[in-house]
C-alpha positions in Angstrom: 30.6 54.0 103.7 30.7 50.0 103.0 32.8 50.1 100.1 36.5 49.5 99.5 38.3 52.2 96.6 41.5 53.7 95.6 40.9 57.2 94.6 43.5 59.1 91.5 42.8 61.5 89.4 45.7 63.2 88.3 44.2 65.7 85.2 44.6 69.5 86.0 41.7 71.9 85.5 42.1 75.3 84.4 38.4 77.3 84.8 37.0 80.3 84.2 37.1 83.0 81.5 40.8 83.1 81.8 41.7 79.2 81.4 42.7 79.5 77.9 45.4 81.6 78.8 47.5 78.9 80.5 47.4 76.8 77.3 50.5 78.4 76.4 52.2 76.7 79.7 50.9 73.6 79.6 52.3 72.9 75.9 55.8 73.5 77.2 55.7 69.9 79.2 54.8 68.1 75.4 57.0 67.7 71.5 56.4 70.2 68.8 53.9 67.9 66.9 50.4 68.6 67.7 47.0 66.4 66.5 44.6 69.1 66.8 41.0 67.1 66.7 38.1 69.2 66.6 34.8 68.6 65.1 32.1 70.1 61.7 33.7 73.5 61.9 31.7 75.5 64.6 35.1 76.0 66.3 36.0 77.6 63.1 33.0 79.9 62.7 33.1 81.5 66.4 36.7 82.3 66.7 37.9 79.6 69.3 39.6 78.3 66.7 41.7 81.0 65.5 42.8 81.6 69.3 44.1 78.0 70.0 46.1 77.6 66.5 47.8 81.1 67.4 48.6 80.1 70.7 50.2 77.0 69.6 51.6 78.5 66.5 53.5 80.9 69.2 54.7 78.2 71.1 55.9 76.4 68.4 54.2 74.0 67.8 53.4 71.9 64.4 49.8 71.3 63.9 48.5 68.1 62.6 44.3 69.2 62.0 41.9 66.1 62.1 38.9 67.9 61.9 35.0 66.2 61.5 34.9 64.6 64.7 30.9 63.4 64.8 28.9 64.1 68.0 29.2 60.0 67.8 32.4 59.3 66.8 32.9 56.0 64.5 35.2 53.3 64.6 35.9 54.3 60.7 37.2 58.0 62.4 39.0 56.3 64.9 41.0 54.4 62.8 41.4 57.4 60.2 43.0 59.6 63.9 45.4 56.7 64.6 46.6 56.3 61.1 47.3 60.5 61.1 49.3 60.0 64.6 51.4 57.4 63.4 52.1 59.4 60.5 53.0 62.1 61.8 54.9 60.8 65.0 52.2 63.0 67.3 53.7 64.1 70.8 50.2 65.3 72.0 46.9 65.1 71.0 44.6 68.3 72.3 40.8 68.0 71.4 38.7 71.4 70.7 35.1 70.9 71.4 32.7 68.8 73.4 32.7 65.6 75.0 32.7 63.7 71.7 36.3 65.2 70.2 37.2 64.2 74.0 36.3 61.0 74.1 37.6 60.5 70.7 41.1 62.4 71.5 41.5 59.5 74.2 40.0 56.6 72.2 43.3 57.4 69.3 45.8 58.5 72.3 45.5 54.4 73.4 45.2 53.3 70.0 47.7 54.5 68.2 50.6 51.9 69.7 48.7 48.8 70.1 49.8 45.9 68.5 46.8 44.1 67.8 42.9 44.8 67.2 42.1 48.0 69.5 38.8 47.9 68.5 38.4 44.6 69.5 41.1 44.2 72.6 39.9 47.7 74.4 36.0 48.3 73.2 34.8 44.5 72.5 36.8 42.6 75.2 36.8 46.0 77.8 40.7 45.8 78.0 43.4 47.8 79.2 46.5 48.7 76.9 49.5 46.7 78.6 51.4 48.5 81.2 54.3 48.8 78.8 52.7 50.3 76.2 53.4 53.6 74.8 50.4 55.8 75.4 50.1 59.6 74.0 49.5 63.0 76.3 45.7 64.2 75.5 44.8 68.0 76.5 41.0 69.1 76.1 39.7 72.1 75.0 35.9 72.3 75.9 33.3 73.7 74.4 30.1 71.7 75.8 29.2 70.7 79.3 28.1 67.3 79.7 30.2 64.0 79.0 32.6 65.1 82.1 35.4 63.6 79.5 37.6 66.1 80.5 38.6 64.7 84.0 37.9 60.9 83.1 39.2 58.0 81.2 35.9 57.4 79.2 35.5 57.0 75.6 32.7 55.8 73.5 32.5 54.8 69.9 30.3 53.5 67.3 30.8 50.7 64.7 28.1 51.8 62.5 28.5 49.2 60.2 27.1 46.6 63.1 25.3 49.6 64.6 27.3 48.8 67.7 27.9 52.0 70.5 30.5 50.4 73.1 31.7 52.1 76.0 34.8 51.8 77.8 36.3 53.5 80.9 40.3 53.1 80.3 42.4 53.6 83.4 43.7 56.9 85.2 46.6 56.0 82.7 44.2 57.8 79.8 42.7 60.6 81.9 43.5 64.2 80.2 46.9 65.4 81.3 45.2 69.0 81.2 41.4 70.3 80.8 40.4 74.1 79.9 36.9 74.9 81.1 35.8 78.3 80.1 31.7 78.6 80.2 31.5 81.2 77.7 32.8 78.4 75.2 29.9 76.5 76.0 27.5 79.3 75.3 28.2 78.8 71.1 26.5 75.5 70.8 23.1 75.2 69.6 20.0 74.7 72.8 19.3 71.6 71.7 23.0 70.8 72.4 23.3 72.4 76.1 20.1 70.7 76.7 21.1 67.7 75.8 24.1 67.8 78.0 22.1 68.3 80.9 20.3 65.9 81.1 23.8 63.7 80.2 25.1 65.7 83.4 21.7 64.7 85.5 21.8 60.6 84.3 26.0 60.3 85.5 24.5 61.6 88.8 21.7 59.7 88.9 23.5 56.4 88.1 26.3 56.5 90.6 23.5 57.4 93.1 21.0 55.0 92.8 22.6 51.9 93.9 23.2 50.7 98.1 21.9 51.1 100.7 24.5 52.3 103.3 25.1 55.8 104.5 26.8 57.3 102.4 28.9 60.6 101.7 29.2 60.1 98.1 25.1 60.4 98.2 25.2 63.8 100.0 27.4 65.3 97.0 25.6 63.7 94.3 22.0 65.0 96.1 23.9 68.5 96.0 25.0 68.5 92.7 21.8 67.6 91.3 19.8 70.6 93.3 22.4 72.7 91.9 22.3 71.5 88.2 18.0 71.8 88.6 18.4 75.0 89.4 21.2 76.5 86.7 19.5 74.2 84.0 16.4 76.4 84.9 18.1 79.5 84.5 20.1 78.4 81.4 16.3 77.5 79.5 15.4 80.9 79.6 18.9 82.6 79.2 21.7 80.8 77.6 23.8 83.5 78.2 23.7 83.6 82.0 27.2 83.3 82.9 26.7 82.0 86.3 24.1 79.6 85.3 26.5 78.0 82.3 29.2 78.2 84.5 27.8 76.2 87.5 27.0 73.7 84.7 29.9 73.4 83.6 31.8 72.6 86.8 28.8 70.5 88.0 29.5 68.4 84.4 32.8 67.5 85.3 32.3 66.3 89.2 29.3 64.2 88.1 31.8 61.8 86.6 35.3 62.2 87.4 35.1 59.5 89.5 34.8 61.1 93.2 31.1 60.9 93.9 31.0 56.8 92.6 33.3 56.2 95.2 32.4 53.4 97.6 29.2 52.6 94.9 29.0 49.6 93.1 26.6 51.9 90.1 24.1 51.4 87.6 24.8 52.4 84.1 21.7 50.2 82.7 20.1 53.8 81.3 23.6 54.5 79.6 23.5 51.0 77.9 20.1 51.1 76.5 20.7 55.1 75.5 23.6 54.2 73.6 21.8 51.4 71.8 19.1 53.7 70.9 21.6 56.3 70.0 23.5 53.5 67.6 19.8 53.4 66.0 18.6 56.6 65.8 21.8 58.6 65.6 20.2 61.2 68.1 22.0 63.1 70.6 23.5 61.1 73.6 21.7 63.2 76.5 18.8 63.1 74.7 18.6 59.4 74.0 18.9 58.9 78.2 16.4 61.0 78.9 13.9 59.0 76.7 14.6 55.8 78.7 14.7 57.0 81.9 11.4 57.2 82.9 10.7 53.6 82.3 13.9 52.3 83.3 13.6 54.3 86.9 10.5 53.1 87.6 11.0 49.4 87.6 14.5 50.4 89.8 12.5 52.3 92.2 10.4 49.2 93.6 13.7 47.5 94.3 15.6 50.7 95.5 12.2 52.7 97.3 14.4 54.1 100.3 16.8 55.4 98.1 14.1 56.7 95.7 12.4 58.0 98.6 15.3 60.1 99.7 16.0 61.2 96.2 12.4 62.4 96.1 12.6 64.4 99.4 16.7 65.7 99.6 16.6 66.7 95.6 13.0 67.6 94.8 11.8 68.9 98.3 8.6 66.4 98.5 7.2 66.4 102.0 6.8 62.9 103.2 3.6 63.8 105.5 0.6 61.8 105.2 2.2 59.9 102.4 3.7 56.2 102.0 6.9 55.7 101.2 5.8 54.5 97.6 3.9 57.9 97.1 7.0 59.7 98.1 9.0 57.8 95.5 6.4 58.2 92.8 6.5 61.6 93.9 10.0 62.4 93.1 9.5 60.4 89.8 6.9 62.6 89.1 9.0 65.9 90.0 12.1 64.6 87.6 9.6 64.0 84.6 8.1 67.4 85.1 11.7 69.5 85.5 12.6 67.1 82.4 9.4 68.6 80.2 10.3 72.0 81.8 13.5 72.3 80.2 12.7 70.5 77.1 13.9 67.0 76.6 12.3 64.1 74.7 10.1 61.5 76.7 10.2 58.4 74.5 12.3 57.5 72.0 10.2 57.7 69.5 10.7 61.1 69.1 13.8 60.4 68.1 12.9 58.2 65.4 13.1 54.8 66.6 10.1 52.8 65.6 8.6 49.3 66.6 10.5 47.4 64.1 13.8 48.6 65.6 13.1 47.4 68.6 14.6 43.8 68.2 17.7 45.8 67.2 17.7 48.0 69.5 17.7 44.9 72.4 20.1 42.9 70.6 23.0 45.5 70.8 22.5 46.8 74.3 25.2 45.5 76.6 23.6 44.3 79.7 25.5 44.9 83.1 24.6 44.2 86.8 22.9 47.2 87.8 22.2 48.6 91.1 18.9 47.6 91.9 18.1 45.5 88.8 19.9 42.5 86.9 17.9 43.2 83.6 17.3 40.5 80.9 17.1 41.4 77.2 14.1 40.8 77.6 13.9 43.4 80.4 15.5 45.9 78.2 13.4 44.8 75.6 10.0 45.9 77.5 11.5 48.7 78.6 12.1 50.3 75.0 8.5 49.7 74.2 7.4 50.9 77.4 9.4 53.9 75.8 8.6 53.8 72.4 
């Protein structure tokens, strides 16, 4: 390993079918006031719900509700959280749902005592709250395998009014004091949902991998991780309620971005920037607006990044090298991802999510463009890569 990193993470995890349980432990450490975020209701119609409030309501606890958090949470949401948390002089905030409520939860937990513009100081200008500032407690709840926003600092939100999707990865200061992970939660959300999350699960892999060249030991966990999400996502197509399958999901979910296997990496989150544009546009799912750009985004990558495509093709997707170059190997593997893609469902191009050639323009101008692993894209770049999407 070549790189140089500092390495925190100080969120607790509780898993498995019991994790709920120790809810009633963890709100001993917080105040009695409680912003409960959650999203349209579905918490509501299969019981979850009822079993959180009553577990706070024993403890104490006042509940605040902030409910209709959107699969992509607004700027116009955001502000409506903080102003209920200042109101209500919140002591923690503890999202119910999916990576959305838990991105939101932490978006208003660093909002809520900022002086100035938060919108414009932490999502436009990428900053961190001062060191001094007050910043509130956030527990998650979750009820969808994807994000991996309950062991991070990430939040994402949407100006809709400049159809703007901005990013920004806060630091360890904002990561969830407390996660619960149980996988039958995640078994109430619709297919398209869990599918969706996959492939959001697959991409966080994918981007923290693809980048150097150097040996090392953060690739042999991400090459793991994605031959064990391959498999489970297989299993989890055909039954949804495989327990094992949705539970090795799960945990795979939250290692694919808590930080640990992007250590030493400089990264590439070029497909998460143009997905979130097209997800700005098109209002579609978030794992499902990756997937659409993948393919065309991973092929220009691989002809600057062919021994790392080449191993990808071989350690992950079991290609045998023989009698082939190490182009066909890479193509290969390509190949192999597009195929277990199809297999399970996911969109190929975004315009079957309803982005059309006179978006594209948009779409371009409101994608952030990073240095990426392999690539230093243009907008122009990004522009030929949405048609070669479209």
């Amino acid at each position: 390993m070549l790189g140089n990193f500092s390495y925190h993470n100080p969120t607790k995890l509780y898993f498995g079918e019991d994790a709920l349980n120790y809810l009633k432990d963890e709100l001993q450490n917080y105040g009695p006031k409680v912003l409960l975020n959650y999203g349209s209701g579905s918490v509501k119609r299969n019981g979850i719900y009822d079993r959180v409030v009553a577990i706070l309501r024993e403890a104490g606890k006042t509940v605040v509700e902030n409910p209709g958090v959107m699969s992509n949470p607004t700027l116009e949401k955001l502000n409506e959280g903080v102003k209920t948390a200042r109101e209500n002089d919140i002591d923690l905030i503890l999202a119910l749902g999916g990576g959305s409520v838990c991105d939101y939860s932490k978006a208003v937990a660093a909002s809520v005592f900022c002086e100035g513009d938060y919108w414009d100081l932490y999502w436009l200008k990428q900053q961190n709250p001062p060191r001094g500032q007050r910043l509130l407690p956030v527990g998650c709840i979750l009820t969808m395998a994807g994000t991996g926003s309950e062991m991070n600092a990430g939040t994402v939100i949407t100006d809709a009014g400049h159809t703007l999707k901005m990013g920004h990865v806060f630091d360890d200061r904002l990561m969830p004091k407390f996660s619960i992970l149980n996988p039958r939660f995640t078994m109430t959300v619709p297919e398209n949902q869990m599918k969706a999350g996959i492939y959001d699960i697959m991409n966080h892999i994918m981007e923290q991998y693809f980048s150097d060249f150097d040996d090392n030991t953060s690739d042999y966990l991400s090459e793991g991780l994605m031959r064990s999400l391959i498999v489970s996502s297989r299993i989890a197509v055909k039954n949804p309620q495989d327990y094992e399958a949705r539970s090795n999901i799960m945990w795979t979910a939250t290692w694919a971005l808590n930080t640990l296997i992007g250590l030493g990496k400089h990264q590439d989150w070029m497909v998460h920037m143009i997905g979130h544009s097209v997800g700005a546009w098109t209002h579609a799912p978030h794992g499902y607006t990756l997937a659409a750009v993948s393919m065309a985004y991973y092929r220009r990558a691989m002809k600057e990044g062919l021994p790392k495509f080449v191993r990808f093709a071989v350690n992950v997707w079991g290609v045998s090298g023989e009698g082939l170059s190490d182009v066909q190997i890479a193509e290969k593997g390509l190949e192999a991802l597009k195929a277990w893609m199809q297999e399970i469902g996911l969109p190929l191009t975004i315009g079957e999510l309803g982005a059309t050639a006179d978006m594209i323009d948009g779409i371009t101008e409101t994608t952030v463009v990073y240095p990426a692993g392999y690539l230093n894209l243009t907008k122009e770049d990004v522009k030929d890569i949405l048609k070669e999407s479209l």
